[in-house]
C-alpha positions in Angstrom: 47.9 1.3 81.1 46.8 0.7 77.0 46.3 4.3 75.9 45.3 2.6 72.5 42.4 4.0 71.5 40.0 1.7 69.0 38.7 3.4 65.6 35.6 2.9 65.0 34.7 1.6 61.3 33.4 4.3 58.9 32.0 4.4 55.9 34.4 5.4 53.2 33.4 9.1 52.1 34.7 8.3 48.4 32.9 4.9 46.9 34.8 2.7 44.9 34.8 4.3 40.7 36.1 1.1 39.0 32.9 -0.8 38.4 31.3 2.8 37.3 33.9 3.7 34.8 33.5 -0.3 33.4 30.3 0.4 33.3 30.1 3.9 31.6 32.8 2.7 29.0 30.6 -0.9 28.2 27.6 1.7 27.2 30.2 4.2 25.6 31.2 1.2 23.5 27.4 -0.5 22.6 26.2 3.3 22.1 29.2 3.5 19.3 28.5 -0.1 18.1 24.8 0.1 17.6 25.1 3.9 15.9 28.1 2.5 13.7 25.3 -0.9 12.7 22.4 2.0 12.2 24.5 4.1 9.9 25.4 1.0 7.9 22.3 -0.8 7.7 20.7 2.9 6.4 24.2 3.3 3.6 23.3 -0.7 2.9 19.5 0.2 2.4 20.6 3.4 0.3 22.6 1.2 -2.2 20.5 -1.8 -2.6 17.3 0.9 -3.4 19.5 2.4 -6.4 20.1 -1.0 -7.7 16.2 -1.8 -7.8 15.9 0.6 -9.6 18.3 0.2 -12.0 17.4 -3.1 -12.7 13.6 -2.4 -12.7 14.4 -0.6 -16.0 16.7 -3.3 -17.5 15.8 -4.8 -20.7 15.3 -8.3 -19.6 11.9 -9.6 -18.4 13.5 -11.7 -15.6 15.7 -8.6 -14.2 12.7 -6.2 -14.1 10.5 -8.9 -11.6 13.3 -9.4 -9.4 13.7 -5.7 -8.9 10.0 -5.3 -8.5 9.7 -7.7 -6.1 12.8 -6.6 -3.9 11.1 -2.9 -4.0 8.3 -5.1 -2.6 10.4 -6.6 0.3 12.1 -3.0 1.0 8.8 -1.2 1.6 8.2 -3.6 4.3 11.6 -3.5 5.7 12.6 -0.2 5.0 9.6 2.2 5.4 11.8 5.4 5.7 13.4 4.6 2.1 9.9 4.2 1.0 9.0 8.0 2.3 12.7 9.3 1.3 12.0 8.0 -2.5 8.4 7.9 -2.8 8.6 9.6 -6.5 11.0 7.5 -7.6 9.9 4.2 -6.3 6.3 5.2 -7.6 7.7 6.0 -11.1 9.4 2.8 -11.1 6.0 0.8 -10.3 3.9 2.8 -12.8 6.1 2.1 -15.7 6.1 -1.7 -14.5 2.4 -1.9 -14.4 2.3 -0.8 -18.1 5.1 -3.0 -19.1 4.6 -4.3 -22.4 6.1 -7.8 -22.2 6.0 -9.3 -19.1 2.7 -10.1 -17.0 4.9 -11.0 -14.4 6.3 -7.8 -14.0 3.0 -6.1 -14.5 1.9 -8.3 -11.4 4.4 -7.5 -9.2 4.2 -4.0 -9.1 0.9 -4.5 -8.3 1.9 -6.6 -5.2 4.4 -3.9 -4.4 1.7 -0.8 -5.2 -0.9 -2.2 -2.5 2.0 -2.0 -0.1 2.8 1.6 -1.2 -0.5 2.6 -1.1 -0.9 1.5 2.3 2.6 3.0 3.6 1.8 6.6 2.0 -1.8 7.0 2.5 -2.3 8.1 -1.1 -0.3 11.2 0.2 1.8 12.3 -3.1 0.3 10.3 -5.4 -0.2 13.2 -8.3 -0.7 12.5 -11.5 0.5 8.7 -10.9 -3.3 8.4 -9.5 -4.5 8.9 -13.2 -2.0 6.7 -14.4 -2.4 4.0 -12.2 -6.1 4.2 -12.4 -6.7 3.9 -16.0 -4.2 0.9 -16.1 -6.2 -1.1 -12.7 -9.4 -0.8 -14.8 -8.0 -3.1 -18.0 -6.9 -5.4 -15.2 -10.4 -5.9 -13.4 -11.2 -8.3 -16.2 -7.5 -10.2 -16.7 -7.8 -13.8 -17.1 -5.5 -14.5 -14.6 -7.0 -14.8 -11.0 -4.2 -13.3 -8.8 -4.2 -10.0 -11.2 -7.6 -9.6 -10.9 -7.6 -9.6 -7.2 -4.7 -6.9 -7.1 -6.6 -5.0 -9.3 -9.9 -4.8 -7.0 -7.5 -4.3 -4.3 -5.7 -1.6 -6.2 -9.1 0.3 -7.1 -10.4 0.0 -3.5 -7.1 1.9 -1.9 -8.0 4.3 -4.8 -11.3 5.1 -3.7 -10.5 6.2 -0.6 -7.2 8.3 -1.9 -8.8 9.7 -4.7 -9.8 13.5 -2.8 -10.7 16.6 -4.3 -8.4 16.8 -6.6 -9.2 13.5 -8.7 -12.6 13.4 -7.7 -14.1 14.1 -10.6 -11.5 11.7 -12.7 -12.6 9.2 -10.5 -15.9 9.3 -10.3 -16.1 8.9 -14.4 -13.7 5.6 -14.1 -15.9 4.1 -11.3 -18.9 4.3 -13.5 -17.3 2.9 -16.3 -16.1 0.2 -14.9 -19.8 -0.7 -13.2 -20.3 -3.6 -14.8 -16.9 -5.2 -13.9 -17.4 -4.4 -10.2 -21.1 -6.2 -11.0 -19.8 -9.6 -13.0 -17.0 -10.1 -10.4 -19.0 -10.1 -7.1 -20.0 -13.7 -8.5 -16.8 -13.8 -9.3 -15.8 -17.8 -9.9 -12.9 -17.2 -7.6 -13.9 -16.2 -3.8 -10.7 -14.1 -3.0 -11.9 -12.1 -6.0 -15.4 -11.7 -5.3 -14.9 -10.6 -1.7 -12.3 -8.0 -2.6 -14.5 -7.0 -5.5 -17.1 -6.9 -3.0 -15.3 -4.5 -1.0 -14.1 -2.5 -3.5 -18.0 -1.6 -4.4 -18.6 -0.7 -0.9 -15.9 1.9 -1.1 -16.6 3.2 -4.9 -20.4 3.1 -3.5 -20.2 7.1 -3.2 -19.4 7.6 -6.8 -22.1 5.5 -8.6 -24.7 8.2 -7.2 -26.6 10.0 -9.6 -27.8 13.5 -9.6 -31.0 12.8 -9.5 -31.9 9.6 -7.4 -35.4 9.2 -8.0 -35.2 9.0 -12.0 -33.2 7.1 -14.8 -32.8 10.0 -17.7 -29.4 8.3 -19.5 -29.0 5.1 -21.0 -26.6 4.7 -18.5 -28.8 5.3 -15.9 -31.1 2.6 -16.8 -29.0 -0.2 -16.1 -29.9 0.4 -12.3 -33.0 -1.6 -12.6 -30.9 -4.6 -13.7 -28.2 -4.0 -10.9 -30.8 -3.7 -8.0 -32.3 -6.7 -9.7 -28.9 -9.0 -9.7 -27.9 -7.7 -6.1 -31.2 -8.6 -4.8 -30.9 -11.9 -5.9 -27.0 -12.6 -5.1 -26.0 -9.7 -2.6 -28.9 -9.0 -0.7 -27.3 -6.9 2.3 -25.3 -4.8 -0.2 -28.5 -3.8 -1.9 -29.4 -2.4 1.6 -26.4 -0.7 2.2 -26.7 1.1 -1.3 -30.6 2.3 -0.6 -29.3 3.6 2.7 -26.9 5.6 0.9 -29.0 6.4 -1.6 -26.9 5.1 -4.4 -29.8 3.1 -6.1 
């Protein structure tokens, strides 16, 4: 008689570890890869910033655009340099806006500055909101198309960064420059006139006067003429101004 006994099959209480431990060492090794790529793109980012802005202060023309543009191309690529080296990167732009020589490099950091602007919020602008104000307002009036578009841009952002603070300040440049923010919305160039347009929707609030329902400056009395001129060419923003009380 076959006393063999059959075994039946059973599972195998230990599963099989290879394909685990490939597996556990192919993330171990991407993990290390992609943290070694992060930590050089940032040290890559870090050096070509400190270059801009060496070169944003060099002594030729040519130089000084290139570097304002590549600040330019780094606040869109690289936010968290923008945030690490706000000051600096703002103090950079400021001194290009004023440059003496070149338009081009005046234009630039105007490019970059609306992207700034935007990135920040206006948060930690300080004093460079005076600075960069009083230069945007001898721009509004440049002969040059693209400048002039930057600039209402520019002034627009402003107004709604301008808070307690440099309220005041503000106010006083907006209603200086009233009659630029009138010529340009019939502006000969449409880009312009629409972000000119804009721009007097958002500096709307600081055109009101004290007291709405007189004229007592000389100032004052060119409202006739602007409700006049925007009843004839911008009808609906005449209406948003007499909702707000403005004229």
């Amino acid at each position: 008689m076959d006393q063999t006994q059959s075994i039946p099959d059973q599972p195998s209480s230990v599963p099989p570890s290879q394909p685990k431990r490939k597996m556990t060492s192919m993330i171990a090794f991407f993990s290390k890869v992609s943290w070694k790529f992060k930590f050089q793109k940032q040290e890559s980012s870090k050096n070509v910033f400190f270059i801009l802005a060496e070169r944003a202060r060099d002594p030729n023309a040519k130089k000084r655009h290139l570097a304002m543009r590549g600040l330019g191309t780094m606040a869109c690529e690289a936010p968290d340099q923008v945030r690490k080296h706000k000051k600096i990167m703002l103090d950079l732009l400021v001194h290009g806006l004023y440059d003496p020589v070149s338009s081009e490099v005046i234009h630039e950091s105007m490019k970059t500055l609306t992207i700034i602007l935007g990135k920040i919020q206006g948060k930690g602008l300080g004093s460079f909101f005076v600075d960069i104000t009083l230069q945007i307002r001898t721009l509004l009036d440049d002969e040059n198309d693209s400048m002039r578009y930057l600039a209402f841009v520019l002034l627009g952002q402003l107004a709604a960064f301008a808070g307690w603070k440099w309220k005041k300040f503000f106010a006083r440049q907006v209603k200086q420059t009233r009659d630029s923010l009138l010529i340009h919305l019939q502006d000969r160039n449409p880009q312009v006139a629409t972000a000119c347009k804009t721009t007097f929707r958002a500096c709307s609030p600081y055109l009101k006067l004290r007291n709405e329902n007189s004229f007592r400056t000389e100032e004052d009395q060119r409202n006739p003429k602007l409700s006049r001129q925007l009843s004839h060419y911008h009808p609906e923003l005449l209406q948003f101004f007499y909702a707000n009380k403005i004229l």
